[in-house]
C-alpha positions as CSV (number, residue, x, y, z in Angstrom):
1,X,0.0,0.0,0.0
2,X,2.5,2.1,1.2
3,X,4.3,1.9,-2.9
4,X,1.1,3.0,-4.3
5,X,1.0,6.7,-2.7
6,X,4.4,7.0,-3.2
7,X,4.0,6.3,-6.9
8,X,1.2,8.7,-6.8
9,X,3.0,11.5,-5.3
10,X,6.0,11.1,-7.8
11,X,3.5,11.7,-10.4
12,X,2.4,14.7,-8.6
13,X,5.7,16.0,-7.8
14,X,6.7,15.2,-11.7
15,X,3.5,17.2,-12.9
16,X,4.0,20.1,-10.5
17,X,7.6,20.0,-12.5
18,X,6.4,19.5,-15.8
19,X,3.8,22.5,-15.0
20,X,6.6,24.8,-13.9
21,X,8.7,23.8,-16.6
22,X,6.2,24.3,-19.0
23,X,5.3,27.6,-17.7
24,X,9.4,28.7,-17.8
25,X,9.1,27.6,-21.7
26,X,6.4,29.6,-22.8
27,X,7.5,32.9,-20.8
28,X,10.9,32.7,-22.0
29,X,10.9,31.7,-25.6
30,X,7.3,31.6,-26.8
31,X,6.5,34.8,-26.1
32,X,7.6,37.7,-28.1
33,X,8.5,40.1,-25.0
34,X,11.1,39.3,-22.2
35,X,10.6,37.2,-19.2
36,X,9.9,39.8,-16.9
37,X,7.8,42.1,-19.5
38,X,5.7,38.9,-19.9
39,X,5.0,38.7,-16.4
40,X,3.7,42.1,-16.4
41,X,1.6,41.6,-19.4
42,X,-0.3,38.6,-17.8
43,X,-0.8,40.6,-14.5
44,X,-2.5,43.8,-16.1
45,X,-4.4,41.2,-18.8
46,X,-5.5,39.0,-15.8
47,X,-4.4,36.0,-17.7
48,X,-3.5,33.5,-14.8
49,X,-5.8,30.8,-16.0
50,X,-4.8,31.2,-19.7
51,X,-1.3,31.0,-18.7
52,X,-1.7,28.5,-16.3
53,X,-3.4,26.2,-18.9
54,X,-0.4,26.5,-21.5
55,X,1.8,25.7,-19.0
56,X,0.0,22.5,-18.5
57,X,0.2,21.1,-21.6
58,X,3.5,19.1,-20.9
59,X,1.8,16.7,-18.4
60,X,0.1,15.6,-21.7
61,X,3.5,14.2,-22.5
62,X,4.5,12.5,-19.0
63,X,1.2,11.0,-18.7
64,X,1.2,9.2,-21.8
65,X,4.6,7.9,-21.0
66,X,3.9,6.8,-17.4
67,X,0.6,5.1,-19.3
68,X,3.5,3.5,-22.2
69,X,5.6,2.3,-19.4
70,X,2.5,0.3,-17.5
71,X,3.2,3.0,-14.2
72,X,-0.8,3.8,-14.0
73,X,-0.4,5.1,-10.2
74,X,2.3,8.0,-11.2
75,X,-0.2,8.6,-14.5
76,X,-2.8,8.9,-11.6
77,X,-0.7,11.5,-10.0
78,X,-0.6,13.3,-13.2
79,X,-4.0,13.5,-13.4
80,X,-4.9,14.2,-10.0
81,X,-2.6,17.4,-10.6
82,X,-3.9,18.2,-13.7
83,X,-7.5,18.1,-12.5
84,X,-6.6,20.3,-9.8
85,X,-4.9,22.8,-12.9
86,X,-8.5,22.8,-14.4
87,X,-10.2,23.8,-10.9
88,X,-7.8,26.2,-10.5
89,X,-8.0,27.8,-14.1
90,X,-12.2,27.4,-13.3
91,X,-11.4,29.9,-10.4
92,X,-8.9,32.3,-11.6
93,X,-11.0,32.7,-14.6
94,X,-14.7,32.7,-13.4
95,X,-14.0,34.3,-9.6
């Protein structure tokens, strides 16, 4: 029992990750404006959720490879996290 929250929480902790990383990508070399101008731009534009949901687009990725590699409790994680994105991007956008 005690294996199967662990591999949960390494496929939170690798979708947190994958989210941050994901984020880092699309501030620094997607957008046309430097890292910190971007920033800026998202707080006046109060695009958190829009943001947010970019940056959770590599998870896609990871959990398709933790479902290729037959480790469904880390793809779990992944999607735990990544329904916890959604509500999240439901609240930043709607509240």
């Amino acid at each position: 029992m005690g294996s199967i929250k662990k591999d949960v929480l390494i496929g939170v902790l690798v979708s947190i990750f994958a989210t941050c990383a994901g984020l880092f990508l699309y501030l620094q070399y997607f957008s046309r404006y430097g890292f910190y101008e971007t920033i800026d731009l998202i707080k006046q534009g109060d695009l958190y959720g829009q943001v947010l949901t970019l940056a959770a687009l590599p998870n896609l990725f990871v959990f398709f490879i933790y479902i290729k590699k037959k480790q469904d409790y880390r793809a779990r994680g992944v999607l735990m996290t990544v329904i916890l994105i959604a509500l999240l991007t439901f609240v930043l956008k709607f509240f």
